[in-house]
C-alpha positions in Angstrom: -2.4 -81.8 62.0 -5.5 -81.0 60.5 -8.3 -83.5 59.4 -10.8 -82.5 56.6 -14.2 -84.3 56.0 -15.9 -82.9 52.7 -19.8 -83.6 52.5 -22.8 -82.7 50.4 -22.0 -83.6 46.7 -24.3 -85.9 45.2 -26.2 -86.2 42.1 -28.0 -83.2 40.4 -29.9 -82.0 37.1 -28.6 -79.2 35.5 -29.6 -76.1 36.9 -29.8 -77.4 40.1 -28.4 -76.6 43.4 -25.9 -78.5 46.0 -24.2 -76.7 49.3 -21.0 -78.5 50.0 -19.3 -78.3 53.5 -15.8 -78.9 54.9 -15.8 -79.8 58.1 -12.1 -79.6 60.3 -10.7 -80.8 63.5 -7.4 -78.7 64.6 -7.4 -75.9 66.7 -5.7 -73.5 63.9 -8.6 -73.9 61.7 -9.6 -70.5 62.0 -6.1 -68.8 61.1 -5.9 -70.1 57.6 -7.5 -69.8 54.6 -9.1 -72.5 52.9 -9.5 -73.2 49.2 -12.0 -75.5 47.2 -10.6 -77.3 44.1 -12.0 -79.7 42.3 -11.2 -82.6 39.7 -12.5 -84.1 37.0 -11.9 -87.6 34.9 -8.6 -87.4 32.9 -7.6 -83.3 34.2 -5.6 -81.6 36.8 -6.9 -80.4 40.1 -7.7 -76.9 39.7 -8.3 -74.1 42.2 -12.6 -73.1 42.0 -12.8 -70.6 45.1 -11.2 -69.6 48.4 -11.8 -67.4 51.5 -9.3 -65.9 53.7 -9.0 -66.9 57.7 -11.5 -64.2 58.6 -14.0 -64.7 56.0 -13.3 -61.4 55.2 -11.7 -61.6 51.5 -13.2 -64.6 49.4 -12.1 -65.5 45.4 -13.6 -67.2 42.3 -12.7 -68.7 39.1 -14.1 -67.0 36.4 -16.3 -69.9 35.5 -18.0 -70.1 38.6 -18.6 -66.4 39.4 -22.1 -65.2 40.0 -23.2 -68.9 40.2 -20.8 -70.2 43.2 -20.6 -68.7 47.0 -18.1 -69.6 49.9 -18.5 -68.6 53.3 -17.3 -70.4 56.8 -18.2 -70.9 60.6 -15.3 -70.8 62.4 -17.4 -71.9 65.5 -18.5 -74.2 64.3 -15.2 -75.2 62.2 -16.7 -75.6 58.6 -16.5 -73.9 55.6 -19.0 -74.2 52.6 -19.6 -74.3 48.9 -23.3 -73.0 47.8 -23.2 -74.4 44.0 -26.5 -72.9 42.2 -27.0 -72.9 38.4 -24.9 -76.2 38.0 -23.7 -77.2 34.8 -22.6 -80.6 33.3 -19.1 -78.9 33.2 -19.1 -78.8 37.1 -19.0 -82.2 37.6 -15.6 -83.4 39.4 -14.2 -84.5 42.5 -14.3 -81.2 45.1 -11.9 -81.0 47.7 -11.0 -78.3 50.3 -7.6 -77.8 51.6 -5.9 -75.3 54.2 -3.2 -72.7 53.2 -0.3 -73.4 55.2 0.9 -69.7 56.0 -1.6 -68.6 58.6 -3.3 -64.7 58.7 -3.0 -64.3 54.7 -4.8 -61.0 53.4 -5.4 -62.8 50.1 -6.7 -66.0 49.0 -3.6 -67.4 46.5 -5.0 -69.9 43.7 -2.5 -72.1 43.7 -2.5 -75.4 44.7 1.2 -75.8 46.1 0.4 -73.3 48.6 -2.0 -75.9 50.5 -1.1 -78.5 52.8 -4.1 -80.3 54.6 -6.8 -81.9 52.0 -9.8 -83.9 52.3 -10.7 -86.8 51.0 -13.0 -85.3 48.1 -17.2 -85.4 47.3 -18.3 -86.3 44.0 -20.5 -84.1 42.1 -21.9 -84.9 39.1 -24.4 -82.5 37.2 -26.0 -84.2 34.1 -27.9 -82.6 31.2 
């Protein structure tokens, strides 16, 4: 099994800036991609950005292109979420979450595809 922590959401002006990390336990970390999704009040989780097993490949929504970057450490077992240019439509629950199939050349957005999630960070932008 693997056990994700997120961290680093908090409260933020818009415009502002907040790096969210993932950090796992499970030595098959490494081998799988991992997605961020997030949630807000009343909608469905939806998928915001991935990045393959290597760190190699890495995908965006459209809304959170140019402003958004993922990266991970697989020494250190924790992947990331550098938020800058935050708007009040970015607040929501984030999560990360594993892709089951291991070695994937592509990040898939979908949210079946995932198996292990964290327990979620809030962030809320205001205006």
């Amino acid at each position: 099994q693997v056990h994700l922590v997120e961290s680093g959401g908090g409260l933020v002006q818009a415009g502002g800036s907040l790096r969210l990390s993932c950090a796992a336990s499970g030595r098959t970390f490494s081998s799988n991609a991992v997605g961020w999704f997030r949630q807000a009040p009343g909608k469905e989780r939806k998928f915001v950005a991935g990045i393959s097993w290597s760190g190699d490949s890495t995908s965006y929504v459209d809304s959170v292109k140019g402003r958004f970057s993922i990266s991970r450490d697989n020494t250190k077992n924790t992947v990331y979420l550098q938020m800058n240019s935050l708007k009040p439509e970015d607040t929501a629950v984030y999560y990360c979450a594993t892709d089951s199939s291991p070695f994937r050349r592509v990040v898939v957005p979908t949210r079946s595809v995932y198996d292990y999630w964290g327990q979620g960070t809030q962030v809320t932008v205001s205006s």
